[in-house]
C-alpha positions in Angstrom: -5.1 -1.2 23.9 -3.5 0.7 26.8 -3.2 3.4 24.8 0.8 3.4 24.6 0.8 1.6 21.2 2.5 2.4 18.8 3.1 2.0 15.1 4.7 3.5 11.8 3.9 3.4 8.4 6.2 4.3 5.9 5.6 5.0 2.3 7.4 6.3 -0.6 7.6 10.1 -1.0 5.5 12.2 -3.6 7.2 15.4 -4.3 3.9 17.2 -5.0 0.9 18.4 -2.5 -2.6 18.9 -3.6 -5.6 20.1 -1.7 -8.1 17.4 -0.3 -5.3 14.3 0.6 -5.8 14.7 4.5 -9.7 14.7 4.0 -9.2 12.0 2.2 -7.2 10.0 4.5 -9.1 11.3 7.3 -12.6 9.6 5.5 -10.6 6.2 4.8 -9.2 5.9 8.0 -12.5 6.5 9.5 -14.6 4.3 7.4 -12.1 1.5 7.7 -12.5 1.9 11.5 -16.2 1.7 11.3 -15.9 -1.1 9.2 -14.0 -3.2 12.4 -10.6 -2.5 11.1 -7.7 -1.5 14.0 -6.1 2.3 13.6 -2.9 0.5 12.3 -4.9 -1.1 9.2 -6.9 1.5 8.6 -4.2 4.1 8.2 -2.1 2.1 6.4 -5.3 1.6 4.0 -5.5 5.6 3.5 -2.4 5.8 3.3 -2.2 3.7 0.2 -5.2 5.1 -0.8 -4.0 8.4 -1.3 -0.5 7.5 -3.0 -2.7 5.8 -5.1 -4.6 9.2 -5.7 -1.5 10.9 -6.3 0.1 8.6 -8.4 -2.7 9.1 -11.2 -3.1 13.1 -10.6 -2.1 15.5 -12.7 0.6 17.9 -12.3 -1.4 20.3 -10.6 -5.0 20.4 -10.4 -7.1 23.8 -8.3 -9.6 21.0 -8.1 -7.5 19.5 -5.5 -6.5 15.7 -5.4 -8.5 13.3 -8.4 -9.6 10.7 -6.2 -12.4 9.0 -8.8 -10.0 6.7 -10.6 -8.9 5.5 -7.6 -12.2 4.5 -6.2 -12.0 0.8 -7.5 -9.2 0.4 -4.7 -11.5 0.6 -1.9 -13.9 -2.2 -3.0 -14.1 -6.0 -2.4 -11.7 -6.3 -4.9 -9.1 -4.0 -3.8 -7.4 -4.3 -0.3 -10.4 -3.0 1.6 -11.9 -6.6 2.3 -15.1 -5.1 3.2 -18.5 -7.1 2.9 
């Protein structure tokens, strides 16, 4: 690209925070990009990734976000199409 795009992704609002969600974004988006994926996919992929993560975490955790459940997501079977 030219560098000038441009794109948003929206997703529904978790009231809550926990520690690790950025790393793990940051790791998704990455891999997804290695994998051949543009930036707009691949962060659109984390992003759901982590709402996914969230969704199924407890309250609060000092462990930070619980993102072993939500593993399954990022197989062949899940959105990540990967090979």
């Amino acid at each position: 690209g030219s560098g000038k795009d441009r794109f948003l992704i929206k997703k529904l609002h978790i009231s809550r925070s926990l520690p690790g969600t950025g790393d793990l974004f940051s790791a998704v988006t990455a891999a997804s990009l290695l994998r051949g994926e543009n930036l707009a996919d691949s962060a659109a992929l984390a992003g759901d990734f982590v709402c996914a993560c969230l969704a199924q975490a407890r309250k609060s955790s000092p462990f930070g976000a619980e993102f072993e459940n939500s593993l399954p997501f990022l197989t062949k079977s899940g959105p990540f199409r990967g090979n």
